[in-house]
Backbone as JSON Lines, residues from 0, in Angstrom:
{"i":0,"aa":"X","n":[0.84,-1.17,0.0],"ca":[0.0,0.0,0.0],"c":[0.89,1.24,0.0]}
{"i":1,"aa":"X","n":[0.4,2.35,-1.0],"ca":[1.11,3.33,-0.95],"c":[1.4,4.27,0.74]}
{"i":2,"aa":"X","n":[2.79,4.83,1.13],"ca":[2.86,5.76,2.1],"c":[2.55,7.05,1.43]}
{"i":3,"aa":"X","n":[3.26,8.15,2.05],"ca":[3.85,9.3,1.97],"c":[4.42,9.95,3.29]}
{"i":4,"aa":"X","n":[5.23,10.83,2.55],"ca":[6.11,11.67,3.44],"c":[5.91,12.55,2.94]}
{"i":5,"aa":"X","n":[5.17,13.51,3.81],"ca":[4.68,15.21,3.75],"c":[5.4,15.93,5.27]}
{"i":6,"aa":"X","n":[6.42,16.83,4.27],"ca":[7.46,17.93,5.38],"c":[6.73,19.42,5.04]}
{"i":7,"aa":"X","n":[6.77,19.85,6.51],"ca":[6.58,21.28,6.53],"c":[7.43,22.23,6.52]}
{"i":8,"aa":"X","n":[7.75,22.8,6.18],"ca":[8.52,24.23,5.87],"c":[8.7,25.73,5.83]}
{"i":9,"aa":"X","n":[9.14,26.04,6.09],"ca":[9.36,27.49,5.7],"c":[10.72,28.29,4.88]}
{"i":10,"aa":"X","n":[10.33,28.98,4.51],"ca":[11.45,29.85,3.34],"c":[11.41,31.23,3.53]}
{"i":11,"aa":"X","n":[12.31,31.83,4.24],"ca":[12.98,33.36,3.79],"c":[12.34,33.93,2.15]}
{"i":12,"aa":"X","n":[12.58,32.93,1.23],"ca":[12.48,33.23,-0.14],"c":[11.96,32.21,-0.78]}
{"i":13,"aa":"X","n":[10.75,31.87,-1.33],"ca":[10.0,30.73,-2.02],"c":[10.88,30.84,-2.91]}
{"i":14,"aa":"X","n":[10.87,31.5,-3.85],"ca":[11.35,31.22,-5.39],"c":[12.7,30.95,-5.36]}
{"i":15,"aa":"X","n":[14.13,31.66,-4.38],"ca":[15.06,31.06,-3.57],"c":[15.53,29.35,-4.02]}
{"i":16,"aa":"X","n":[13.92,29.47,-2.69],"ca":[14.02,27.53,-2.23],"c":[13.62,26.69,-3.74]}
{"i":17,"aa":"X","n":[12.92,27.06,-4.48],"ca":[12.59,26.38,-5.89],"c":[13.6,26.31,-6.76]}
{"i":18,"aa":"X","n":[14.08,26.97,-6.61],"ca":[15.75,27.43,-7.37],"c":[16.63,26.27,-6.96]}
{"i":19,"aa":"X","n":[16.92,26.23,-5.92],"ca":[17.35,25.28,-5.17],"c":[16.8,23.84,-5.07]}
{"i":20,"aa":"X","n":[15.7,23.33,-5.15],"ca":[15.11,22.55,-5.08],"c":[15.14,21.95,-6.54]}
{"i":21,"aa":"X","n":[15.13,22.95,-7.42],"ca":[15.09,22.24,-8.88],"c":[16.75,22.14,-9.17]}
{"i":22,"aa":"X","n":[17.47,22.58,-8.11],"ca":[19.12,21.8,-8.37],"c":[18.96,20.69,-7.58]}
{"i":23,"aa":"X","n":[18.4,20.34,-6.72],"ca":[18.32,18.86,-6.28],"c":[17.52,17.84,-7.25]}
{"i":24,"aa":"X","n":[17.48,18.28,-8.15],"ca":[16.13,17.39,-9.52],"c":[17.2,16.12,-9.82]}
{"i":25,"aa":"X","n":[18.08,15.68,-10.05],"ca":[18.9,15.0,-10.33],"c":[19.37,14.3,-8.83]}
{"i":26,"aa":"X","n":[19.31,14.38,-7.6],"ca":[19.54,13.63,-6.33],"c":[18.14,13.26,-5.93]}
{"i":27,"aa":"X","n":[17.07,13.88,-6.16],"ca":[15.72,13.34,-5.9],"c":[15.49,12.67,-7.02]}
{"i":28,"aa":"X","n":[15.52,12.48,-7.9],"ca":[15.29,11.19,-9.06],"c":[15.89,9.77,-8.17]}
{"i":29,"aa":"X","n":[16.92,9.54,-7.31],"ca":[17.24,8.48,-7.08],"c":[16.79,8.07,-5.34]}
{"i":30,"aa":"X","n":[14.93,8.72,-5.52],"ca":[14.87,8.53,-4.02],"c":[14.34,7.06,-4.06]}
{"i":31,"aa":"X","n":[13.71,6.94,-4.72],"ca":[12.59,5.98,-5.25],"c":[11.52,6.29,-4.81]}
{"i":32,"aa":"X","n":[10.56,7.54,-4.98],"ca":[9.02,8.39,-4.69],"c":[8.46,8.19,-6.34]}
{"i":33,"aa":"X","n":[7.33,7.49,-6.06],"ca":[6.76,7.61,-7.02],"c":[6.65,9.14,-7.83]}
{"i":34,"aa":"X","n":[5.97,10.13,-6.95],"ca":[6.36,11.25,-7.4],"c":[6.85,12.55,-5.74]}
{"i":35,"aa":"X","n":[7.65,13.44,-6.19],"ca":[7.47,14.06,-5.1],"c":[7.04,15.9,-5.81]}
{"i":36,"aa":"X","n":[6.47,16.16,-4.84],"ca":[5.87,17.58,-5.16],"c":[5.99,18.54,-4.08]}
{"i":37,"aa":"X","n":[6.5,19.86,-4.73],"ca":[6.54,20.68,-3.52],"c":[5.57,21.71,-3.61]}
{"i":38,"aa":"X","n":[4.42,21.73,-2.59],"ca":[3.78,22.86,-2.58],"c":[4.17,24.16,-2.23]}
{"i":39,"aa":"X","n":[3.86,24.83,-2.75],"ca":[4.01,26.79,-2.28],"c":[2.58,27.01,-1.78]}
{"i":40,"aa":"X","n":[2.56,27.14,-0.42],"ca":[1.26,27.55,0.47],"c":[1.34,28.91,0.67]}
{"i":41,"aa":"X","n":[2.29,29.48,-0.03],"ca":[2.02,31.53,0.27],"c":[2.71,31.69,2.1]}
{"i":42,"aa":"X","n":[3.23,33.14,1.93],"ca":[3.4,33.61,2.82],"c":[4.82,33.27,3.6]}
{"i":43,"aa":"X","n":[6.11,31.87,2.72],"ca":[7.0,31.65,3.15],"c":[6.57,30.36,4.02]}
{"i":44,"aa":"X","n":[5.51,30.05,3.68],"ca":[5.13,28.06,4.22],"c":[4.79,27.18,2.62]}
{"i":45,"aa":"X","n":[5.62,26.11,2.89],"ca":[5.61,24.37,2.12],"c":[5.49,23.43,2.49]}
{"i":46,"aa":"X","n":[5.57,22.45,1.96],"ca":[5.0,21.61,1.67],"c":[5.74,20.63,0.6]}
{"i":47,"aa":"X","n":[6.32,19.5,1.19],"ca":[6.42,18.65,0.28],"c":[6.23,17.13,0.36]}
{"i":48,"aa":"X","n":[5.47,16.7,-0.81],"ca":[4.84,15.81,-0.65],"c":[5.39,14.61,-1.33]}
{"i":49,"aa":"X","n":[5.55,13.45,-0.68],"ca":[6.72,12.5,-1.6],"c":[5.44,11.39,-1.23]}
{"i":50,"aa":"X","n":[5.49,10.45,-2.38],"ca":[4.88,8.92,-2.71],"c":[5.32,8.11,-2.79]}
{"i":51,"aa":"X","n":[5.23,6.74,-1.87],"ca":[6.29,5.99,-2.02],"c":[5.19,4.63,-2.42]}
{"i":52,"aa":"X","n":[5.74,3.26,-3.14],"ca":[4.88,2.58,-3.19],"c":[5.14,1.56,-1.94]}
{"i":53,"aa":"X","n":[5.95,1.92,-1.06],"ca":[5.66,1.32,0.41],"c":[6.69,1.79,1.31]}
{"i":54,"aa":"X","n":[6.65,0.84,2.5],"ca":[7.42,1.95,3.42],"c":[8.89,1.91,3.53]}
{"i":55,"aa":"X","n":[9.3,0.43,2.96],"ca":[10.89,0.01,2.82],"c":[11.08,0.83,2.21]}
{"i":56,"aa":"X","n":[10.25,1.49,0.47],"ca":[11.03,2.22,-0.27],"c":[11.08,3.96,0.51]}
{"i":57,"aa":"X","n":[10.29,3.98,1.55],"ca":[9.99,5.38,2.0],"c":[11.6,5.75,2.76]}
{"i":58,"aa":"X","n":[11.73,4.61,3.82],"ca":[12.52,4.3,4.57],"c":[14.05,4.62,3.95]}
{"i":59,"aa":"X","n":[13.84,3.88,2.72],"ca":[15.48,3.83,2.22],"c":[15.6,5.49,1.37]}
{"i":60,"aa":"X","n":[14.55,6.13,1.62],"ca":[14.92,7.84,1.0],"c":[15.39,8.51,2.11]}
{"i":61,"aa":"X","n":[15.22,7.56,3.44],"ca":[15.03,8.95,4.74],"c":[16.73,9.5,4.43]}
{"i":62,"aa":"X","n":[17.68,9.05,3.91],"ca":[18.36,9.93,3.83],"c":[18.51,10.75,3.46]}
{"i":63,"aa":"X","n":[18.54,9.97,1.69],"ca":[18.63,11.72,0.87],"c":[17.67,12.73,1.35]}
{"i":64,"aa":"X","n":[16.39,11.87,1.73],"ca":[15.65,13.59,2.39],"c":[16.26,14.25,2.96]}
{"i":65,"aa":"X","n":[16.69,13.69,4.42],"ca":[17.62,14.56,5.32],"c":[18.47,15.71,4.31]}
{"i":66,"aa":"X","n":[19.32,15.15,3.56],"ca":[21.02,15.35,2.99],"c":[20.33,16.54,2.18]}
{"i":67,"aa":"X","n":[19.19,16.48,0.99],"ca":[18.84,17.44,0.22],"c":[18.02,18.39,1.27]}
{"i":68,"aa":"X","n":[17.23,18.25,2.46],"ca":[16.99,19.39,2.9],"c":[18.19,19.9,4.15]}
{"i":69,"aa":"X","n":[19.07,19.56,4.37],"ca":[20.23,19.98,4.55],"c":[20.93,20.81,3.92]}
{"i":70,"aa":"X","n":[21.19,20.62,2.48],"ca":[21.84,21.2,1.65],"c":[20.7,22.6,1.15]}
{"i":71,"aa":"X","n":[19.59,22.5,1.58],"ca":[19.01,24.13,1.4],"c":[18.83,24.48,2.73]}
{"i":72,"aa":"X","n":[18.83,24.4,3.49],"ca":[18.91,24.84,4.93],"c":[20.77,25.13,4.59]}
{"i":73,"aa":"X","n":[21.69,24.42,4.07],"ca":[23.03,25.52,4.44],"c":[23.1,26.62,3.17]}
{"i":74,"aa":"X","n":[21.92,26.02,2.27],"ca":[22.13,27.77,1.41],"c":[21.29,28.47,1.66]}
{"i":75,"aa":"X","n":[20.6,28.2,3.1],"ca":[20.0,29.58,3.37],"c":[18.59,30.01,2.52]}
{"i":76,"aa":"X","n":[18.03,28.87,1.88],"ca":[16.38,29.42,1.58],"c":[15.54,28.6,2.25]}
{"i":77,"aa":"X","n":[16.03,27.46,3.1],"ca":[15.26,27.14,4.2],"c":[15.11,27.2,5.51]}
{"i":78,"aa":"X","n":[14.26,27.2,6.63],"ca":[14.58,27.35,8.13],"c":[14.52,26.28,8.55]}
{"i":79,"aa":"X","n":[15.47,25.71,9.0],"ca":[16.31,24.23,9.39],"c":[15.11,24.05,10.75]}
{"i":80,"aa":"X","n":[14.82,25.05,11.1],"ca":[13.93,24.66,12.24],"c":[12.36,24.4,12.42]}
{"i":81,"aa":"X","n":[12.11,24.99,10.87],"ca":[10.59,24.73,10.57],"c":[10.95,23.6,10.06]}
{"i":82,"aa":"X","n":[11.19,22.54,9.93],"ca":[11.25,21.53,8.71],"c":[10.68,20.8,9.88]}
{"i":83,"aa":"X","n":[9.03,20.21,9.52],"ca":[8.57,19.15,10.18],"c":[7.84,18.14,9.34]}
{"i":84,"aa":"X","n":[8.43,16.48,9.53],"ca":[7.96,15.86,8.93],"c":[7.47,14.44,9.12]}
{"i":85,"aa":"X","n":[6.39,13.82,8.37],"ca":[5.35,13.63,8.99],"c":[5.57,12.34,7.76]}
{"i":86,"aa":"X","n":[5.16,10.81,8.34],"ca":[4.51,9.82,6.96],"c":[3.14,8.82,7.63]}
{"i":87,"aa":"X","n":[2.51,8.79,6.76],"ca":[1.18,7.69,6.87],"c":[0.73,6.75,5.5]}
{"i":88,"aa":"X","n":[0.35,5.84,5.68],"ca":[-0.23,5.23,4.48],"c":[-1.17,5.58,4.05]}
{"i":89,"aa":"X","n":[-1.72,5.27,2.84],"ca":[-3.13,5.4,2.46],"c":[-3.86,4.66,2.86]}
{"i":90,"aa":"X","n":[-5.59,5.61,3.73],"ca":[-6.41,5.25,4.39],"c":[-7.28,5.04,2.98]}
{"i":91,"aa":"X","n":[-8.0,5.57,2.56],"ca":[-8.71,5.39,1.41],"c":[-8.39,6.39,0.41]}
{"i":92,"aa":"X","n":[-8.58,5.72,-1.16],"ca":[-8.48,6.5,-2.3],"c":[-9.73,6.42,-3.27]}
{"i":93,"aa":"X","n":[-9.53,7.74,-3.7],"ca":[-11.2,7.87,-4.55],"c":[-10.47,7.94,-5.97]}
């Protein structure tokens, strides 16, 4: 059954952190997430939402997650201290 891993965030600078985030496009290809998506919720709060088709494969990303939101937390378009993150499976799908 599918998980996900949905992190909360904040950014000094959205467009910044997207900048940045689309230089991690090539280290997130090898998370194994079905897909991952980052929301822009306005106001300097995100959202990103990763799909995994279970939890071994969720499990074996927890790094690079860490490592790529590391690497924008040390360039400074993320707040290392908002980053909260959260996984559950799917309860039901329509």
């Amino acid at each position: 059954m599918a998980v996900y891993r949905i992190t909360e965030f904040t950014s000094p600078d959205m467009s910044a952190a997207m900048v940045a985030a689309e230089d991690l496009r090539a280290d997130l290809a090898e998370a194994g997430a079905i897909f991952i998506d980052i929301v822009d919720l306005g106001d300097g709060s995100g959202l990103v939402v990763a799909k995994y088709g279970d939890e071994a494969a969720m499990d074996a990303s927890a790094g690079l997650a860490k490592a790529s939101f590391g690497k924008m937390v040390q360039a400074g378009v993320i707040d290392g201290a908002s980053i909260k993150p959260r996984s559950g499976s799917v309860a039901i799908s329509y």
